[in-house]
N, C-alpha and C positions, 0 to 999 in steps of 0.2 A: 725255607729259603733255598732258592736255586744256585749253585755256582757257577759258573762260567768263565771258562779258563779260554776258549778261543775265541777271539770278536770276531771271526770272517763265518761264524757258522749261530749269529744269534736267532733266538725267536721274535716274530714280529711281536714286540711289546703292545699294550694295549695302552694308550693314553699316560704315555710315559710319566713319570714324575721323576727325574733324575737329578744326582748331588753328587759331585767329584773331589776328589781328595785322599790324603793318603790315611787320610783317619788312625795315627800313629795314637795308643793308647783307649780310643774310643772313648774321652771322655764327657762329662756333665753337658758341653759347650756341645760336642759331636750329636749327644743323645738329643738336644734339643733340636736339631737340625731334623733327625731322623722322626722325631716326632710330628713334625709342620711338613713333612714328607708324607706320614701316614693320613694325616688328618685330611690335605690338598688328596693325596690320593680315594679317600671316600668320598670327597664332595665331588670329584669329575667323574668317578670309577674308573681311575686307573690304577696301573702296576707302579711301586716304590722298585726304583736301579738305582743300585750302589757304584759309580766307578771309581775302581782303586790300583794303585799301579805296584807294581813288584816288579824288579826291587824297588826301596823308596827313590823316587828322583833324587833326592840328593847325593845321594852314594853313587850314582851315574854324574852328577854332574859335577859334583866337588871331585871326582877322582879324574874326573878329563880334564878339571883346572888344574888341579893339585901337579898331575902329570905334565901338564904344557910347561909349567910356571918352577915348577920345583924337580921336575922327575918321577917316574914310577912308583919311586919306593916312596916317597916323600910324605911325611903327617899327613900333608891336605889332601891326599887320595886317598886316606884310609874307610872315607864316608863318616858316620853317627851311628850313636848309640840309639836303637830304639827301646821304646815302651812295650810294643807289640809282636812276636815271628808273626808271619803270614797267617800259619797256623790256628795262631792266636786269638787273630783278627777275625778270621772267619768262623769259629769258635763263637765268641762273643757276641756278633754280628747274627748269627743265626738263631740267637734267642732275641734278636731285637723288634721283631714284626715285621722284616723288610722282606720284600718276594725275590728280588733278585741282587745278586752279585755277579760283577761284571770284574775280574783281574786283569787291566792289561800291562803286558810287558813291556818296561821301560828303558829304552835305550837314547843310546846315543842322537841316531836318526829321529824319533821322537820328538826329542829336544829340540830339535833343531826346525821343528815345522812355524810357523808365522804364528798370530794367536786370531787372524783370521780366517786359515788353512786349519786349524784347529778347532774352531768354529762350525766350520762348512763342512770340511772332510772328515773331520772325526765324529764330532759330538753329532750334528744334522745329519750324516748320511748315513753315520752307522747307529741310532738311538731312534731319531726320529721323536724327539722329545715334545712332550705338551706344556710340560713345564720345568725348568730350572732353576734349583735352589742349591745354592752358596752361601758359604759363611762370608764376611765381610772382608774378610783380610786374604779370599782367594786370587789367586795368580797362575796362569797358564802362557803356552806358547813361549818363543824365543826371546829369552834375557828375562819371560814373568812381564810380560810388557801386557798379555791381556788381562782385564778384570771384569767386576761387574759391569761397569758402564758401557765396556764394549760389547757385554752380552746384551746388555738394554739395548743399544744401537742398532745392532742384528735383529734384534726380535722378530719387526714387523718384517722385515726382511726374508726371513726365515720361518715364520710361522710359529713360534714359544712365544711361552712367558717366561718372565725371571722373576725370581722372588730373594731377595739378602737378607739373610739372618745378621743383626748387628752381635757383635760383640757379646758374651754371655759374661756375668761378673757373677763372682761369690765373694763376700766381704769385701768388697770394694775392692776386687783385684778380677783383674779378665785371666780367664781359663786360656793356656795355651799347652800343648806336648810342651813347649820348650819350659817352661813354668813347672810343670812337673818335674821331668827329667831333673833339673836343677834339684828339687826337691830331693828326689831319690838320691843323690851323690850326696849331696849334705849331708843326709838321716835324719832329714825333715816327714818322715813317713806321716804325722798327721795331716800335715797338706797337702800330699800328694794323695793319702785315701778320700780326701775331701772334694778334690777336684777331680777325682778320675770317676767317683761314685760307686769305688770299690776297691780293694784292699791290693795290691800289689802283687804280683807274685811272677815266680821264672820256675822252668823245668829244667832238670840237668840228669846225666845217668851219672848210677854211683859209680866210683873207680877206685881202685886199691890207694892209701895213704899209707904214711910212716906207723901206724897204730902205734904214734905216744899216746893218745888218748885213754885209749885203754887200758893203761898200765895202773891211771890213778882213779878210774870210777867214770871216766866222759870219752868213752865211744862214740865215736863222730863215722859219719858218711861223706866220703867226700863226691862233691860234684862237678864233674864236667859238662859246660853249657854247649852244645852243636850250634849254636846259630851266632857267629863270631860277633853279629852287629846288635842282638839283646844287650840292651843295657842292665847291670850288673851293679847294685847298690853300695855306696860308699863305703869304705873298711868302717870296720866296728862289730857289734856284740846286739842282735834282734831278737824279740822274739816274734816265734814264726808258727804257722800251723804245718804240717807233712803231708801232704796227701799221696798215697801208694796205692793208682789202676790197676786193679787185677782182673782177670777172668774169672769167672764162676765155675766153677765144675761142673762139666754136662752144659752150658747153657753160652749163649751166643753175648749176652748183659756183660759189661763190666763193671766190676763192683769196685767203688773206693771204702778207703779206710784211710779213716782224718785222726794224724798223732797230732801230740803238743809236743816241740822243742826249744833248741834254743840256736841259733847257727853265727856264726863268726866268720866275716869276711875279712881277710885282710894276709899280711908276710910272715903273720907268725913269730914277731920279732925277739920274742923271748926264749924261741925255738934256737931256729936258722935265721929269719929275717928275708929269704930268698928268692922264693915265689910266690904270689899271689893263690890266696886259696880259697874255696869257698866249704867247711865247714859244717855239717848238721849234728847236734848230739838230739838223738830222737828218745824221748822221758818214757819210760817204764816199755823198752824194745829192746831184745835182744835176737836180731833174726839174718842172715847172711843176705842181702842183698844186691851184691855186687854185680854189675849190669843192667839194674832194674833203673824204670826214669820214676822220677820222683816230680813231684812238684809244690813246692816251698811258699806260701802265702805268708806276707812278712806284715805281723800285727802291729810291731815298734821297735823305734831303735832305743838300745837300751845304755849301753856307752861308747865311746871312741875305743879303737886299738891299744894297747897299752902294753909297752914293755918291761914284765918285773924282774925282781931282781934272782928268779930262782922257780922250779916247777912247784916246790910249796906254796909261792905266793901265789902263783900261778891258780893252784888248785883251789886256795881259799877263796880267791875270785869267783872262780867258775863256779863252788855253790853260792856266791852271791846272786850271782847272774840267774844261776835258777832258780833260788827263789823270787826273782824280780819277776822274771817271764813266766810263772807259773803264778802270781798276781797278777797280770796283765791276762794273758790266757782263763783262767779262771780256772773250776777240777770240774770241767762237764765231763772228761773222762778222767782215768785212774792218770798220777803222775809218779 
């Protein structure tokens, strides 16, 4: 897969098949889009374009209401929590079969164009699409006033096709980001692995903590997330898998190395209560990591936060906890 950070320098695509969206998550509901994308593209022989915006629109546009309506600093500018960094996306996106990625920058101005100037000047003059596929609940242009049907209306106009993927369900519930996201803050981690079509996870560098941990047998890593707008799983007690990129000695390959843990999100309130922390004790490791990114794939949630009476009780928990997550994970490697 290609990426493509500038639209003013594209290549002329061949028999476009293009699908716009912020594809937050890429999940079950996304993947089927991407598939009716590959397929359209064998039967005409053209190229599959991903368009995708960074930042997400909505953190441009809730932070320009939030700002008019409340002030700068105010909640409603602070944007959402995502499922996906950019990163991420593209990550994901590049094992999907798709030839091109297209990122455009989302601003203000942006927003602000018509959803028929959006139409014409965007998607038409700069794609030159053969065909366009949309999930059903898409919306473009100023205030989200355009959708399918005014894509259909343009067609003959414009020379595409449009094609609407309806709605994707699993147990009788439709797939959505926002549907998961809820998921994840609860510590509903089964429905959200269900509906993404794969297992959760976020990347953070380790940073120095109070090492109580240590003191009583659960050595933890703590992690700092870089990407303020990742959303960040409900407080509580997961288990999780570790994965630790490294380079290979002598060779250009990065090699991972997959622990089993256990990680704790949440104030710590049996501590301090104070700050929000995120947690890893990584099972049968003893290695200084400090600096390193890491990245956490979270298998289940295992309890809520719980404030005990004492670091004893404390303690007796924590080997609960791991023998929970060490039944859950399984012993494919040593724990």
């Amino acid at each position: 897969m290609t990426v493509h950070h500038d639209i003013q320098h594209l290549p002329e695509f061949e028999n476009a098949l293009v699908t716009i969206g912020t594809f937050d998550g890429i999940h079950r509901g996304h993947q089927q889009i991407l598939q009716l994308m590959k397929e359209e593209a064998e039967r005409v022989g053209g190229e599959t374009v991903i368009i995708t915006f960074h930042p997400h629109p909505r953190t441009v546009i809730d932070k320009q209401t939030g700002a008019e309506i409340n002030g700068a600093d105010s909640p409603a500018s602070a944007g959402i929590s995502l499922l996906n960094t950019l990163e991420e996306r593209i990550s994901i996106l590049s094992n999907s079969g798709i030839d091109h990625l297209v990122i455009v920058p989302f601003t203000k101005e942006f927003a602000e164009q018509s959803a028929t100037a959006y139409i014409s000047d965007f998607l038409v003059n700069t794609f030159h699409p053969h065909t366009i596929i949309i999930g059903h609940d898409h919306r473009f242009g100023k205030n989200r006033s355009g959708d399918f049907q005014l894509l259909e209306d343009k067609a003959a106009e414009f020379g595409y096709e449009v094609k609407e993927i309806p709605g994707f369900m699993l147990k009788d519930l439709t797939i959505s980001s926002t549907r998961i996201r809820e998921a994840m803050l609860t510590g509903d981690v089964e429905t959200a692995s269900f509906f993404l079509g794969y297992d959760y996870f976020f990347s953070g560098t380790v940073v120095e903590g109070n090492k109580l941990g240590r003191t009583f047998g659960y050595p933890t890593a703590n992690l700092q997330i870089e990407d303020e707008n990742k959303l960040i799983p409900g407080n509580g007690v997961y288990a999780v898998e570790v994965l630790q990129p490294h380079a290979e000695l002598g060779h250009q390959e990065v090699a991972i190395d997959i622990f089993r843990g256990m990680m704790n999100i949440g104030v710590r309130p049996t501590v301090d209560g104070s700050k929000r922390v995120i947690e890893v004790h990584i099972f049968n490791f003893d290695k200084d990591i400090y600096g390193e990114t890491l990245t956490v794939t979270i298998k289940k949630h295992l309890r809520s936060e719980i404030k005990f009476d004492g670091l004893d009780s404390l303690k007796k928990q924590l080997g609960k906890d791991k023998k929970a997550a060490i039944e859950v994970l399984g012993k494919k490697k040593p724990v």
